[in-house]
N, C-alpha and C positions, 0 to 999 in steps of 0.2 A: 866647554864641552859638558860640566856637569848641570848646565844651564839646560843645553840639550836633551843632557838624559835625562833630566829632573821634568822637563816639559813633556819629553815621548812616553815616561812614566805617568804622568798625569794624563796623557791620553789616553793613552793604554788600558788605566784606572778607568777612565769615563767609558771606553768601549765598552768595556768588560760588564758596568754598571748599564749601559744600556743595553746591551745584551740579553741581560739576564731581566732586565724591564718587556724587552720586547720579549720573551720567553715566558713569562708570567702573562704577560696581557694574550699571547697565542694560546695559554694553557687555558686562561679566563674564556676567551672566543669558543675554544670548542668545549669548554662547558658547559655554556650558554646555548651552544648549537646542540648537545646531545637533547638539554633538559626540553626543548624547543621539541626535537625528536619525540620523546619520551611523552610529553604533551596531546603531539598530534596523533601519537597511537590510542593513546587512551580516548582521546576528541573521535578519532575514527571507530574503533571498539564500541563506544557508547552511545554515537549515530546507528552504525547496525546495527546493534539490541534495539534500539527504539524504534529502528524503520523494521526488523524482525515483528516486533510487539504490533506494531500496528500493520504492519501485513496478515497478521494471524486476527488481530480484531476484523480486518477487513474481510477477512475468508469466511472465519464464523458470521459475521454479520450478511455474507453474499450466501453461505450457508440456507439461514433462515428465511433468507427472501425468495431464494428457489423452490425451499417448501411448502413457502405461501403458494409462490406462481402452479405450484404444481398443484395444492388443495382447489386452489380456485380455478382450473379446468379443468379437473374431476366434477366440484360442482358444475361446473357450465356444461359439461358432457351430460350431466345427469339431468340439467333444465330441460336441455335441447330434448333427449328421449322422453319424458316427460309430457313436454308442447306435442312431440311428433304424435303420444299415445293417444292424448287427448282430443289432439287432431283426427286423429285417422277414426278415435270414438266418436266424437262431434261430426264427422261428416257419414260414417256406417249409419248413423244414426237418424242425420238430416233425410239421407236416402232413401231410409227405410219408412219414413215420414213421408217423405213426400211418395214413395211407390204407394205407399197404403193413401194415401191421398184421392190419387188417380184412381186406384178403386173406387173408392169411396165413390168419387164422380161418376167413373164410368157406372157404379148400379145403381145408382141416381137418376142418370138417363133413362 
């Protein structure tokens, strides 16, 4: 019998010993999982500042290019009235040329 007890104690001992192994290695695992955690918050934190950062270049930069788009058809408004003045001078003018023209002929005749 104390063959018995002496082997159920050796067992006992080895439970006990793996036990306390597998307890160590489950404390290791969610270590490992928190740090992994702790990781990807920062990895996701540092993503948004940067996709932040370049949403704000990209704004300022859409910015600037609206004020362009907008200088340049202020200009183009101001060509067109511009063309249309000269126009309407250039043709007052043609008219007025050619009516005095007609005179001219008609006391000619």
């Amino acid at each position: 019998m104390t063959e018995q007890h002496n082997n159920d104690a050796a067992l006992a001992q080895q439970l006990g010993h793996l036990t306390g192994e597998i307890r160590a290695m489950h404390q290791a695992v969610l270590a490992s999982i928190e740090h992994l955690r702790e990781d990807m918050r920062r990895i996701e934190t540092s993503s948004n500042a940067r996709i932040d950062r370049l949403e704000d270049k990209m704004s300022d930069r859409l910015d600037v290019v609206e004020g362009k788009i907008g200088e340049l058809q202020s200009e183009d408004k101001r060509i067109i009235e511009k063309v249309a003045k000269i126009g309407a001078l250039g043709g007052g003018a043609g008219g007025a040329l050619v009516a005095g023209m007609v005179e001219v002929l008609k006391r000619m005749s």
